[in-house]
BASE-511709 format. One record per atom (N, C-alpha, C): residue number from 1; residue in three letters; atom name; x, y, z. Coordinates in pm, 1 decimal. Layout:
rec dogu NUM; doza ALA; rose CA; east X; north Y; up Z
...
This chain:
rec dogu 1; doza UNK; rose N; east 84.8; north -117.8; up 0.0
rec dogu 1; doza UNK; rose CA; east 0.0; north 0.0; up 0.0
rec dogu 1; doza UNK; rose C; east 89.3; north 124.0; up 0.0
rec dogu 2; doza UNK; rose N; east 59.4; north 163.2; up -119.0
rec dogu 2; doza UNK; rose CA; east 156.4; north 350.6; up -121.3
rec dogu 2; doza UNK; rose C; east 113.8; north 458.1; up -52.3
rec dogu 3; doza UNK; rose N; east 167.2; north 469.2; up 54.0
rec dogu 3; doza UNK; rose CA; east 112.6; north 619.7; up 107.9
rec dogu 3; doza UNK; rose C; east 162.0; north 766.1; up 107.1
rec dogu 4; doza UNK; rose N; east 103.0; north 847.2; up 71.4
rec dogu 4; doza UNK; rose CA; east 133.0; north 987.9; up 33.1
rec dogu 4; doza UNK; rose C; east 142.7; north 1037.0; up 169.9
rec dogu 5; doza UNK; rose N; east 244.0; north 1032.7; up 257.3
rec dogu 5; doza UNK; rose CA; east 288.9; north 1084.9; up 364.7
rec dogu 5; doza UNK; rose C; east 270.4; north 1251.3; up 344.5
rec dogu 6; doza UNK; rose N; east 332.8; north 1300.9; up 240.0
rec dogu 6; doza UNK; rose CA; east 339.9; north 1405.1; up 258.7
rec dogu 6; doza UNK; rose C; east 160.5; north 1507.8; up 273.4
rec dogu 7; doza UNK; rose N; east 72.7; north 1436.9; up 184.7
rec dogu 7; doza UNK; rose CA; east -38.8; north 1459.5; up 203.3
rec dogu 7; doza UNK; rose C; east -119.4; north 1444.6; up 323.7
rec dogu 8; doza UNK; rose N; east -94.1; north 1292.0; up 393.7
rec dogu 8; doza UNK; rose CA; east -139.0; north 1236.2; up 505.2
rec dogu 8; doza UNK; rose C; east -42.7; north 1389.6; up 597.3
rec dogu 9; doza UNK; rose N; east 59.1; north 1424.0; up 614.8
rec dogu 9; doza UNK; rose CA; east 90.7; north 1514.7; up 708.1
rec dogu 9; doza UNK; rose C; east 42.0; north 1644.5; up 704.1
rec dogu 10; doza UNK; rose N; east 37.6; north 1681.9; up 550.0
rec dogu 10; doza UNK; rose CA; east -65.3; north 1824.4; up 556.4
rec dogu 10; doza UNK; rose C; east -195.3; north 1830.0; up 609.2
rec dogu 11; doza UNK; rose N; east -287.5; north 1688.9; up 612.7
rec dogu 11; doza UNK; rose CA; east -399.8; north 1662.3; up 634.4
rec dogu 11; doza UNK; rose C; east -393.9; north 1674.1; up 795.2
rec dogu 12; doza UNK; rose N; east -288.6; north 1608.4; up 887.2
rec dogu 12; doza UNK; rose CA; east -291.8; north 1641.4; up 1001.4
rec dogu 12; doza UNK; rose C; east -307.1; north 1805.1; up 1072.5
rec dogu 13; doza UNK; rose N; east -226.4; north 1859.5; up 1026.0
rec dogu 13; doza UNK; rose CA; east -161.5; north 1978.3; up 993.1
rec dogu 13; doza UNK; rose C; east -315.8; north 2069.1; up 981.0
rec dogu 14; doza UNK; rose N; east -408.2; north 2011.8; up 914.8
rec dogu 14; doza UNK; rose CA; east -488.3; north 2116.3; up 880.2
rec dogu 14; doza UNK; rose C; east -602.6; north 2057.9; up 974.2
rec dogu 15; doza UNK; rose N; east -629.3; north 1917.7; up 1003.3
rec dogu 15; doza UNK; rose CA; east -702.5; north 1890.7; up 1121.9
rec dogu 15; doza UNK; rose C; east -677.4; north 1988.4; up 1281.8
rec dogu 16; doza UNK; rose N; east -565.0; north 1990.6; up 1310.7
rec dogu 16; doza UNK; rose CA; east -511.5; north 2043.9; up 1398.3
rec dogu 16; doza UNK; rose C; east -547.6; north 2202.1; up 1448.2
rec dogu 17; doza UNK; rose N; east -485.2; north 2253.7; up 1285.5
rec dogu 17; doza UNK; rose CA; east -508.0; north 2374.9; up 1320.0
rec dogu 17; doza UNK; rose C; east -668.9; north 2424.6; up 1326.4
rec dogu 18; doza UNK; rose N; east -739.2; north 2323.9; up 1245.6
rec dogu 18; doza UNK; rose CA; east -882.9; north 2374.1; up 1321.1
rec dogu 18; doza UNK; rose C; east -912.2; north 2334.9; up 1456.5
rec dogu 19; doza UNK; rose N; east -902.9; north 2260.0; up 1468.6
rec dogu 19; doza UNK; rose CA; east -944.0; north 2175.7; up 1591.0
rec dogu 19; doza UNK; rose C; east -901.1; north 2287.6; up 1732.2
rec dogu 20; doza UNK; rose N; east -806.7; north 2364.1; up 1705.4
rec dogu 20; doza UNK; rose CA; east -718.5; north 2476.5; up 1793.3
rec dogu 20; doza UNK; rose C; east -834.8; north 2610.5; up 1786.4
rec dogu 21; doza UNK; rose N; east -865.1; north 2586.6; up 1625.6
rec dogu 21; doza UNK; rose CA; east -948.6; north 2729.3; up 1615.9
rec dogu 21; doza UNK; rose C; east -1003.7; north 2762.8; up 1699.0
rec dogu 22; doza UNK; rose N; east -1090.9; north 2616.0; up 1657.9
rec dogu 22; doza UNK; rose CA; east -1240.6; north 2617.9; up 1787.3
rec dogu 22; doza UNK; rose C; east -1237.1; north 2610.8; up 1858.8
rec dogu 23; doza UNK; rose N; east -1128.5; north 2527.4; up 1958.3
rec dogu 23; doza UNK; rose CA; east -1100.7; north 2559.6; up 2061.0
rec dogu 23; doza UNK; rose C; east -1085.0; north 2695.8; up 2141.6
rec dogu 24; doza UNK; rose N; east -1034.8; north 2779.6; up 2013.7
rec dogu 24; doza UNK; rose CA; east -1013.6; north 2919.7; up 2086.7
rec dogu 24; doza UNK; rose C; east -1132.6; north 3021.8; up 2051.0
rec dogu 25; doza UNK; rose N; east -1207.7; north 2959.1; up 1969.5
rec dogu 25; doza UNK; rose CA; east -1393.3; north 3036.5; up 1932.8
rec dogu 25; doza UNK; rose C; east -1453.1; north 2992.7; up 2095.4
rec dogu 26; doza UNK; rose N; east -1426.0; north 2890.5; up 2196.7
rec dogu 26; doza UNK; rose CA; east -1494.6; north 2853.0; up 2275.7
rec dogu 26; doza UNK; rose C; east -1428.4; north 2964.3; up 2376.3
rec dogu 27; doza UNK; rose N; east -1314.7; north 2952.8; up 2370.0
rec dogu 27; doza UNK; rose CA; east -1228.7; north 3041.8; up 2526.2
rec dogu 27; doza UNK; rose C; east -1290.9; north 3175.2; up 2504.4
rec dogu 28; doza UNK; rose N; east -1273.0; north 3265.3; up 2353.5
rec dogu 28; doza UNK; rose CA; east -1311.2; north 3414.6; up 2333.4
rec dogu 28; doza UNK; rose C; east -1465.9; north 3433.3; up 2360.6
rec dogu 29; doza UNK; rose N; east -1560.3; north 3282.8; up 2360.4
rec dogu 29; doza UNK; rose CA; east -1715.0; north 3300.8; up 2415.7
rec dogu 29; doza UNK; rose C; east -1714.4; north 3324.5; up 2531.1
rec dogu 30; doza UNK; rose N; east -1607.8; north 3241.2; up 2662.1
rec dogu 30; doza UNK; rose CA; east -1597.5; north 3225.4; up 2749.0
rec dogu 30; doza UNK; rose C; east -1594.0; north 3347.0; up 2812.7
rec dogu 31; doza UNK; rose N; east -1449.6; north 3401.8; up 2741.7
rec dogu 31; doza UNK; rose CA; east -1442.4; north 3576.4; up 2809.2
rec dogu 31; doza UNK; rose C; east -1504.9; north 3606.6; up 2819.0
rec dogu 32; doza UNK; rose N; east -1637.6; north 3596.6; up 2730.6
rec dogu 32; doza UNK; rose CA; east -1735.2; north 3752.9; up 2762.7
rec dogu 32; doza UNK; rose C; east -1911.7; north 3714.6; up 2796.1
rec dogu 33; doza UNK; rose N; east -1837.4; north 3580.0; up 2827.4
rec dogu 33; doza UNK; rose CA; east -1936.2; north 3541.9; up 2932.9
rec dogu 33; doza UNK; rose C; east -2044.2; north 3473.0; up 2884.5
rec dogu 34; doza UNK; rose N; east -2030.3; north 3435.5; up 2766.7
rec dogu 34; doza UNK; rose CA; east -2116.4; north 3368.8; up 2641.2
rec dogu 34; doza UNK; rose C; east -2087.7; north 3207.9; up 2639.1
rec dogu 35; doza UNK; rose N; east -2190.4; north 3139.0; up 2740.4
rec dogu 35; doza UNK; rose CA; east -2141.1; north 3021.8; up 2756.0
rec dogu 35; doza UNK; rose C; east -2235.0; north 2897.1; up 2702.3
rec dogu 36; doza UNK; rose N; east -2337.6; north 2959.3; up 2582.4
rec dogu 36; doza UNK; rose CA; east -2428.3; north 2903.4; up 2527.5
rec dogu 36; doza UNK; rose C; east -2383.3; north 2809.9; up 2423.7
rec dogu 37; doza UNK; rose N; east -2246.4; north 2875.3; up 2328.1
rec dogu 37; doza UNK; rose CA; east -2185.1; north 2792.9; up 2210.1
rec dogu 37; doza UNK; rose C; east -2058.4; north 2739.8; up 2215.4
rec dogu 38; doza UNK; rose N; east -2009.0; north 2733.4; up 2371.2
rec dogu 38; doza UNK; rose CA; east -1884.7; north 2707.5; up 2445.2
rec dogu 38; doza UNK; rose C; east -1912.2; north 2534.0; up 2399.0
rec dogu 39; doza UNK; rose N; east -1980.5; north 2435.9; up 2383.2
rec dogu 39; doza UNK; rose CA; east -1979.6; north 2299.1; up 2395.7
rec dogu 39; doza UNK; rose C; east -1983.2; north 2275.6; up 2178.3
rec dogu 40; doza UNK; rose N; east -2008.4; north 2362.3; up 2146.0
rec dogu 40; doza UNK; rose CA; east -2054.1; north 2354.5; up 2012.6
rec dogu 40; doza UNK; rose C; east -1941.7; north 2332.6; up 1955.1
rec dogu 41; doza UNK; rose N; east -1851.9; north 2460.9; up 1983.2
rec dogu 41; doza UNK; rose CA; east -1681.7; north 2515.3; up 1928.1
rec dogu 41; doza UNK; rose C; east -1643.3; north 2373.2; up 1982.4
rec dogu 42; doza UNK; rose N; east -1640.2; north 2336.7; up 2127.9
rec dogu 42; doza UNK; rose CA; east -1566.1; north 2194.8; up 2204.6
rec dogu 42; doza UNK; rose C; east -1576.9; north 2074.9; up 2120.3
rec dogu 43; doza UNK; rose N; east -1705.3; north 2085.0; up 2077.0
rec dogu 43; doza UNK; rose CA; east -1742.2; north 1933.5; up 2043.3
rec dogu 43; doza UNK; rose C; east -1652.7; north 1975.3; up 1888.0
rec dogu 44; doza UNK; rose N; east -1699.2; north 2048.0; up 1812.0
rec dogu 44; doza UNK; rose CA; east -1607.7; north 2071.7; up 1684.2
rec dogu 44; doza UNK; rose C; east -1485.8; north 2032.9; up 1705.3
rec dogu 45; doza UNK; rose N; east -1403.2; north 2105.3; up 1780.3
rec dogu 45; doza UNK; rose CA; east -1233.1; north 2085.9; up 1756.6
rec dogu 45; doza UNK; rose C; east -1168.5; north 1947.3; up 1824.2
rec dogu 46; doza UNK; rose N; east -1297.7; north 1866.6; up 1912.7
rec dogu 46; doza UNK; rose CA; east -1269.1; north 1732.3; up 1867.2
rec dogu 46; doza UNK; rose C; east -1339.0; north 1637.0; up 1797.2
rec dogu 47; doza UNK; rose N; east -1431.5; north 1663.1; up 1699.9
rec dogu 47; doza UNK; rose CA; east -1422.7; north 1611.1; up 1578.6
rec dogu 47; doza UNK; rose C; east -1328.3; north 1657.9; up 1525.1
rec dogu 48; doza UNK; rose N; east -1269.0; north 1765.6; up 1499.4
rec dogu 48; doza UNK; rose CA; east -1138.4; north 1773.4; up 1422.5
rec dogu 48; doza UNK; rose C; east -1009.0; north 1671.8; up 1453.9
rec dogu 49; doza UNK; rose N; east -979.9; north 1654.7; up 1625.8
rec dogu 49; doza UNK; rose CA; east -870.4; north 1580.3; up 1615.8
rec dogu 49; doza UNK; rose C; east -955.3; north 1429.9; up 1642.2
rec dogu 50; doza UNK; rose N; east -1035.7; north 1392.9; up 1610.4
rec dogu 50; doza UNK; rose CA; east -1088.2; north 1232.0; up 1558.0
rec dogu 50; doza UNK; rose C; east -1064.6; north 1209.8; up 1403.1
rec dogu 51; doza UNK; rose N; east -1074.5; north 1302.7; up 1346.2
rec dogu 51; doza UNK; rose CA; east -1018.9; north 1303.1; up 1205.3
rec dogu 51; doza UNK; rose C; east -879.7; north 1281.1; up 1198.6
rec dogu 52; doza UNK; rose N; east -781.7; north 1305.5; up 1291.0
rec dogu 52; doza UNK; rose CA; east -639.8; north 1318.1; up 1247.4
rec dogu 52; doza UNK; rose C; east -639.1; north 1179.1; up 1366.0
rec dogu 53; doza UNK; rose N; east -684.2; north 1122.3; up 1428.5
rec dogu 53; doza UNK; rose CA; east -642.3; north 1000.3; up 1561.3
rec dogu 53; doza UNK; rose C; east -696.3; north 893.7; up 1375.2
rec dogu 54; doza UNK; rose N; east -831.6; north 918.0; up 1335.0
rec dogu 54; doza UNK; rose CA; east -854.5; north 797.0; up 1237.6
rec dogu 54; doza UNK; rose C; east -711.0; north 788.1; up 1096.6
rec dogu 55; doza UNK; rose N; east -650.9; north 914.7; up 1064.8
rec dogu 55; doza UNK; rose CA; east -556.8; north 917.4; up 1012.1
rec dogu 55; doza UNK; rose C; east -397.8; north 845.7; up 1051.3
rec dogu 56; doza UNK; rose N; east -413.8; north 848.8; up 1194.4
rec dogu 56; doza UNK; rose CA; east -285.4; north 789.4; up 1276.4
rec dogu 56; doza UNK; rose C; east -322.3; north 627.8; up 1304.7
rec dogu 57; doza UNK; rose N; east -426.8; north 628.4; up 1293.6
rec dogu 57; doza UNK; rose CA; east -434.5; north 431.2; up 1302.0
rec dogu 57; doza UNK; rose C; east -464.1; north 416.1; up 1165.7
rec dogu 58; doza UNK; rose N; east -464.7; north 470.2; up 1050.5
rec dogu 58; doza UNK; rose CA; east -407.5; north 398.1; up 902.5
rec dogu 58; doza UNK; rose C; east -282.5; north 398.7; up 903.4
rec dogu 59; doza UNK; rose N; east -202.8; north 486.1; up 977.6
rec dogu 59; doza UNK; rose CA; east -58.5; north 490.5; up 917.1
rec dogu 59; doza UNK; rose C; east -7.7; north 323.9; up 1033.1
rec dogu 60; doza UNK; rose N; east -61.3; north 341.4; up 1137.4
rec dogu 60; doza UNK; rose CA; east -17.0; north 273.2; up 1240.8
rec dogu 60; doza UNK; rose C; east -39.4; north 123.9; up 1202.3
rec dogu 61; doza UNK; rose N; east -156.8; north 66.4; up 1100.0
rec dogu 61; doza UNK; rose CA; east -198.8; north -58.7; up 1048.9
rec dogu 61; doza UNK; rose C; east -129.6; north -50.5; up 952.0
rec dogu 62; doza UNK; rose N; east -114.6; north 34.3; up 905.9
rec dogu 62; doza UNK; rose CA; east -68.7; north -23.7; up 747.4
rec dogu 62; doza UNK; rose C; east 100.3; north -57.2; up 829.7
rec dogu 63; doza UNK; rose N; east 204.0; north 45.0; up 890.2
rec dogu 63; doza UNK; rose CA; east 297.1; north -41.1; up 948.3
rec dogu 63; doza UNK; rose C; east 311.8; north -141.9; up 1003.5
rec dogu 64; doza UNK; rose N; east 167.1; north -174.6; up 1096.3
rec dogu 64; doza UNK; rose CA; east 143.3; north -294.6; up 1141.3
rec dogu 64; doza UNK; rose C; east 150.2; north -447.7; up 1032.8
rec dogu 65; doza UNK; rose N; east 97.3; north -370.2; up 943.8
rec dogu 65; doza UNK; rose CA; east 128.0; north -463.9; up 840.0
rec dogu 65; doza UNK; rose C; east 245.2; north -527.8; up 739.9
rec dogu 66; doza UNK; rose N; east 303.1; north -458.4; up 745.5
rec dogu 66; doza UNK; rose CA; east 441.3; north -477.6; up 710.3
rec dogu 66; doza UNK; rose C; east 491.6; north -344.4; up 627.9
rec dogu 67; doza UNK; rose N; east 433.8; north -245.2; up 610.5
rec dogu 67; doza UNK; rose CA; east 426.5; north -166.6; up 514.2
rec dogu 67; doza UNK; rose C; east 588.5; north -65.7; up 572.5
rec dogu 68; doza UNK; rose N; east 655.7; north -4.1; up 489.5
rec dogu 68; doza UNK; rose CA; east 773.2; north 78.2; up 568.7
rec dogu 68; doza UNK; rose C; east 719.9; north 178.0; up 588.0
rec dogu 69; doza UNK; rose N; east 737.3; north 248.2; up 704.8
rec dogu 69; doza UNK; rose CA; east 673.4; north 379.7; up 691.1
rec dogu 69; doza UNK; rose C; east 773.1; north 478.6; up 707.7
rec dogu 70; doza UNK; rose N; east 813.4; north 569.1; up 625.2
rec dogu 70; doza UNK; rose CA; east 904.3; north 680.6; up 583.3
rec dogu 70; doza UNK; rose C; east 853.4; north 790.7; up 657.2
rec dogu 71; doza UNK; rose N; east 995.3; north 870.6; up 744.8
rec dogu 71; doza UNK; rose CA; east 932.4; north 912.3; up 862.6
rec dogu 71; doza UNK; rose C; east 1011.9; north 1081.6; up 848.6
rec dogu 72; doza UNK; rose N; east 947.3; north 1155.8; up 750.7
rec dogu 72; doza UNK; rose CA; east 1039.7; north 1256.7; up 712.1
rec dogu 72; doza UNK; rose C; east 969.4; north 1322.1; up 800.7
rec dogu 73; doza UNK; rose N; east 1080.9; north 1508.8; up 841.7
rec dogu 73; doza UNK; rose CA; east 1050.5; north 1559.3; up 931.2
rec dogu 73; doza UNK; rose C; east 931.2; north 1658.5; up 930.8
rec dogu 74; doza UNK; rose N; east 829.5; north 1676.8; up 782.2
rec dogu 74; doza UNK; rose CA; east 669.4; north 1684.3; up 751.6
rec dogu 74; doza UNK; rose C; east 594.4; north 1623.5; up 889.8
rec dogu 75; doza UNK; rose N; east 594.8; north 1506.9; up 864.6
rec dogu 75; doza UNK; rose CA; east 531.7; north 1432.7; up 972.0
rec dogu 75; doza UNK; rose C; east 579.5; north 1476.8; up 1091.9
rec dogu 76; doza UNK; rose N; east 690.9; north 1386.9; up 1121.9
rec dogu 76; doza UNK; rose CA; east 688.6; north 1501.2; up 1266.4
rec dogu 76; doza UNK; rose C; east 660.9; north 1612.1; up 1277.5
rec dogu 77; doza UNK; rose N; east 682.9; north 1728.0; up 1234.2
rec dogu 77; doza UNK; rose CA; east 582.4; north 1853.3; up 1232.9
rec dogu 77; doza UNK; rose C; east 412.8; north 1828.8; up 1240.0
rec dogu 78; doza UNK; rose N; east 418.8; north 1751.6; up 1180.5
rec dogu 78; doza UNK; rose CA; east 239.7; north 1764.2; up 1172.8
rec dogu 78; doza UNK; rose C; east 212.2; north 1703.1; up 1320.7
rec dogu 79; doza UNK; rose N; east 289.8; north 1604.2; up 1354.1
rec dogu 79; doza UNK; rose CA; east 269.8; north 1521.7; up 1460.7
rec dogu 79; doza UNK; rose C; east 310.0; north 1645.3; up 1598.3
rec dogu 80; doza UNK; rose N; east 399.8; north 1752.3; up 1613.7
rec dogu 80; doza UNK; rose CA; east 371.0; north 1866.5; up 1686.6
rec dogu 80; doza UNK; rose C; east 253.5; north 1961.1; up 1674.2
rec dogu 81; doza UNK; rose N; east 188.0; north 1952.0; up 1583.2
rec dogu 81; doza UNK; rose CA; east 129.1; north 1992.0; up 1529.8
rec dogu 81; doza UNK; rose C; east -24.8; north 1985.6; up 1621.2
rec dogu 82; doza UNK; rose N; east -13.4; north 1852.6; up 1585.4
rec dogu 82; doza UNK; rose CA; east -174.8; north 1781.2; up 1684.6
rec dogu 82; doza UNK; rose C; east -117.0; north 1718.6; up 1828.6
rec dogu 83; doza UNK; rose N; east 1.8; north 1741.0; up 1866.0
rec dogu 83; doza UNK; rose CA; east 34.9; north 1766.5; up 2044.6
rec dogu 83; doza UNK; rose C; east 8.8; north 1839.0; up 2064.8
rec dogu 84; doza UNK; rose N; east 65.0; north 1985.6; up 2001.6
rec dogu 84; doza UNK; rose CA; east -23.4; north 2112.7; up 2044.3
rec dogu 84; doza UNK; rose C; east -123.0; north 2147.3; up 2074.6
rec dogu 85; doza UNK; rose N; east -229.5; north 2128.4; up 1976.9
rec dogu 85; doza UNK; rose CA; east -324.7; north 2094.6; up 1983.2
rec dogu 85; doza UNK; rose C; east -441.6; north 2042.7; up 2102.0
rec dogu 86; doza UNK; rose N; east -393.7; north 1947.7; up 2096.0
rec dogu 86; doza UNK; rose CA; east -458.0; north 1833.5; up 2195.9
rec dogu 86; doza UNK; rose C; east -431.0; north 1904.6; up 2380.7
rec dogu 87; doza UNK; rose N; east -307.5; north 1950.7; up 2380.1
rec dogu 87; doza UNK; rose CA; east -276.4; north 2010.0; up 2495.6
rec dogu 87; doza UNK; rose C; east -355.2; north 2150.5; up 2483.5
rec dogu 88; doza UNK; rose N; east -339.5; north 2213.3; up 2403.4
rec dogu 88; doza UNK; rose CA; east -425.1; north 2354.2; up 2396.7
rec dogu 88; doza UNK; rose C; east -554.8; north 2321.8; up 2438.9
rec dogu 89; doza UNK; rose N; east -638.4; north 2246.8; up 2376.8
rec dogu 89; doza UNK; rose CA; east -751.8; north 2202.2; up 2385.9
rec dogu 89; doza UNK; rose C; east -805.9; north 2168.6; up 2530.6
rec dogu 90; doza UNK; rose N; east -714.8; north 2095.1; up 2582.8
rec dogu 90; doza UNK; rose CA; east -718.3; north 2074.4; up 2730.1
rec dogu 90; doza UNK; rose C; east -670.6; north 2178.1; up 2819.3
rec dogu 91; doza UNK; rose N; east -586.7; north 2288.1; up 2810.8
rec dogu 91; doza UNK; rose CA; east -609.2; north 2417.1; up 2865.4
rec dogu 91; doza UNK; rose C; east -730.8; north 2466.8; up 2828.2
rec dogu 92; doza UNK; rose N; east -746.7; north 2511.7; up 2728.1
rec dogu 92; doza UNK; rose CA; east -905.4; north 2579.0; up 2682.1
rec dogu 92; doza UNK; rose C; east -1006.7; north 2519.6; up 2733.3
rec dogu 93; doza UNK; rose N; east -1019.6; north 2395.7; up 2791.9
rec dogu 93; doza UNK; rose CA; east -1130.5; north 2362.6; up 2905.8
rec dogu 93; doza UNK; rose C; east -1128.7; north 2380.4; up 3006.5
rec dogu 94; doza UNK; rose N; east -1007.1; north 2396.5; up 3115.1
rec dogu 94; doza UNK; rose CA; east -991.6; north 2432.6; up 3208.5
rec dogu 94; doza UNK; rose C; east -977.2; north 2549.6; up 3221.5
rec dogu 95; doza UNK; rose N; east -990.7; north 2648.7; up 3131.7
rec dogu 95; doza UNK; rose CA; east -951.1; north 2773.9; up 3163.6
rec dogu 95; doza UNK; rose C; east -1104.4; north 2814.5; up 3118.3
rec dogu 96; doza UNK; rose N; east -1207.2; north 2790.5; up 3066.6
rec dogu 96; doza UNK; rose CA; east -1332.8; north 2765.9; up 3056.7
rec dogu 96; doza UNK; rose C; east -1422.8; north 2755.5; up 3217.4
rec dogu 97; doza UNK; rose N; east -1340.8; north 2657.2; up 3247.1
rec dogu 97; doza UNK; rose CA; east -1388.0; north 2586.5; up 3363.5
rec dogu 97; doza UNK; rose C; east -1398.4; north 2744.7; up 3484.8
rec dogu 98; doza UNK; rose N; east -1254.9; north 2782.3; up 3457.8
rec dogu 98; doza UNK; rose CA; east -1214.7; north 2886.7; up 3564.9
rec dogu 98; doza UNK; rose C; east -1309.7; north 3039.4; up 3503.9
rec dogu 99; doza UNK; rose N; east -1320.7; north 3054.6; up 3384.1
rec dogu 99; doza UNK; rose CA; east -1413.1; north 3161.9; up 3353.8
rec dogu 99; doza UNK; rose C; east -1591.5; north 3091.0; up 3400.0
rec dogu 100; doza UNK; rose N; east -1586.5; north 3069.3; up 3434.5
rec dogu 100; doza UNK; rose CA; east -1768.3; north 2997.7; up 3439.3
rec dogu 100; doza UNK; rose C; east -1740.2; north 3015.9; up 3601.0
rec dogu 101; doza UNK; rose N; east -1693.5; north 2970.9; up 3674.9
rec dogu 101; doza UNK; rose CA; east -1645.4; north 2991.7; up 3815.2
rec dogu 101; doza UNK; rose C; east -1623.9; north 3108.8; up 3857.8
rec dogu 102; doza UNK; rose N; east -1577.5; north 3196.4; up 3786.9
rec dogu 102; doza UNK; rose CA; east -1573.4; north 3373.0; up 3846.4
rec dogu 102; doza UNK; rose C; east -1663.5; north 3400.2; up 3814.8
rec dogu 103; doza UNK; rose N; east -1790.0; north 3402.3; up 3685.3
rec dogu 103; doza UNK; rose CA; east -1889.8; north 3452.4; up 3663.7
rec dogu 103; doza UNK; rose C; east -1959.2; north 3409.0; up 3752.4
rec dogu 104; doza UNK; rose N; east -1971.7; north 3277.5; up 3852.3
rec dogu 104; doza UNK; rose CA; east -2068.7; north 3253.5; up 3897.1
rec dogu 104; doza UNK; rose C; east -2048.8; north 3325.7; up 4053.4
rec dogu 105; doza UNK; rose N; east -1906.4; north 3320.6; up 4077.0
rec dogu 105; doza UNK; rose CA; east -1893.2; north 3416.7; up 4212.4
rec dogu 105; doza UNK; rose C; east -1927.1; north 3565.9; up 4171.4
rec dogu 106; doza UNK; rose N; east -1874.7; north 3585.9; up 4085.8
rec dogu 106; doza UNK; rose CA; east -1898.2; north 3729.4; up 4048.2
rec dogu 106; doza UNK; rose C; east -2070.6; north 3761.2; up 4072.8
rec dogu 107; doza UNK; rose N; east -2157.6; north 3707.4; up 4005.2
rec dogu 107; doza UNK; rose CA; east -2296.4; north 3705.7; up 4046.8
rec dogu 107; doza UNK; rose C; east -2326.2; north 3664.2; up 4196.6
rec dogu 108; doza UNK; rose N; east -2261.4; north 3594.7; up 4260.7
rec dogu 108; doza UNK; rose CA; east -2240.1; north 3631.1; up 4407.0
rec dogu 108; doza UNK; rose C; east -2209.0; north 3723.3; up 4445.8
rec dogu 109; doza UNK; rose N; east -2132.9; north 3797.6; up 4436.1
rec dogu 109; doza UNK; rose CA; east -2079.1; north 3959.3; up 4497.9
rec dogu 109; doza UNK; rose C; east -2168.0; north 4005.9; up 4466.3
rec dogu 110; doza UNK; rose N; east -2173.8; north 4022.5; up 4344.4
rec dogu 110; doza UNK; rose CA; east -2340.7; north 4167.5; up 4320.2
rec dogu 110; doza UNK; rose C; east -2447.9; north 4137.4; up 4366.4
rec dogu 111; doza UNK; rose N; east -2475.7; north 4009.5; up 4398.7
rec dogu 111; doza UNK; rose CA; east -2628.4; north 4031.3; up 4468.7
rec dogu 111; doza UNK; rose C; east -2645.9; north 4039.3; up 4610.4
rec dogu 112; doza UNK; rose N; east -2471.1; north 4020.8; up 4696.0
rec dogu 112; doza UNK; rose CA; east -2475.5; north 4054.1; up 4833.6
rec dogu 112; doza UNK; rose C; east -2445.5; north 4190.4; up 4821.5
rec dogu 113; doza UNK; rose N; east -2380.9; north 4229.4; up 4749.1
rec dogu 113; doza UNK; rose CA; east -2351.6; north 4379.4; up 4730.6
rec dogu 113; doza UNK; rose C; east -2461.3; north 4528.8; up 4720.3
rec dogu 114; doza UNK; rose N; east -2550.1; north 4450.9; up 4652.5
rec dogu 114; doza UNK; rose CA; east -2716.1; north 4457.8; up 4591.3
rec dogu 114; doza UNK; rose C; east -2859.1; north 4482.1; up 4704.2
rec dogu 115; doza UNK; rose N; east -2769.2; north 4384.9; up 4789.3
rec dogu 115; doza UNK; rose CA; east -2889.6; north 4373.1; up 4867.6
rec dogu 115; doza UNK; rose C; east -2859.0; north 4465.4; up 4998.2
């Protein structure tokens, strides 16, 4: 089986960098306190990196199979690429987590403040 590595790595490459987008469409909702399309952007940017995990178990079977797999430094880039990623992604929830948590104290202060 011939594989177009170099394609298979741009394809990561471009999974990734969406998958980051949305991730960061969810954090800039977050800021401003817009926490209605925060799961929408989430759920998007991992369908994006399920697209690049189903791309990494073809490369991973077809080696499994006997196939050589040519490991130019494309790939590894792409493969920093969707670490980044994946770690960003997991800040951008926790830092989600921590904006939803001040808004909700914050609406604590003003209504003891209020009253």
């Amino acid at each position: 089986m011939a594989l177009d590595i170099e394609k298979i790595a741009f394809t990561v490459i471009l999974h990734a960098g969406n998958a980051k987008a949305e991730a960061y469409k969810a954090l800039d909702e977050a800021k401003q306190g817009n926490f209605d399309n925060i799961d929408k952007y989430l759920k998007n940017a991992k369908d994006e990196l399920n697209e690049v995990h189903n791309i990494q178990t073809e490369l991973l079977t077809a080696e499994a199979n006997g196939d050589n797999i040519n490991l130019p430094i494309i790939l590894v880039h792409a493969q920093d690429h969707l670490m980044t990623a994946i770690s960003e992604i997991n800040l951008v929830e926790e830092l989600i987590d921590c904006f939803k948590e001040v808004r909700r104290l914050d609406k604590i202060v003003n209504n003891s403040t209020n009253n």
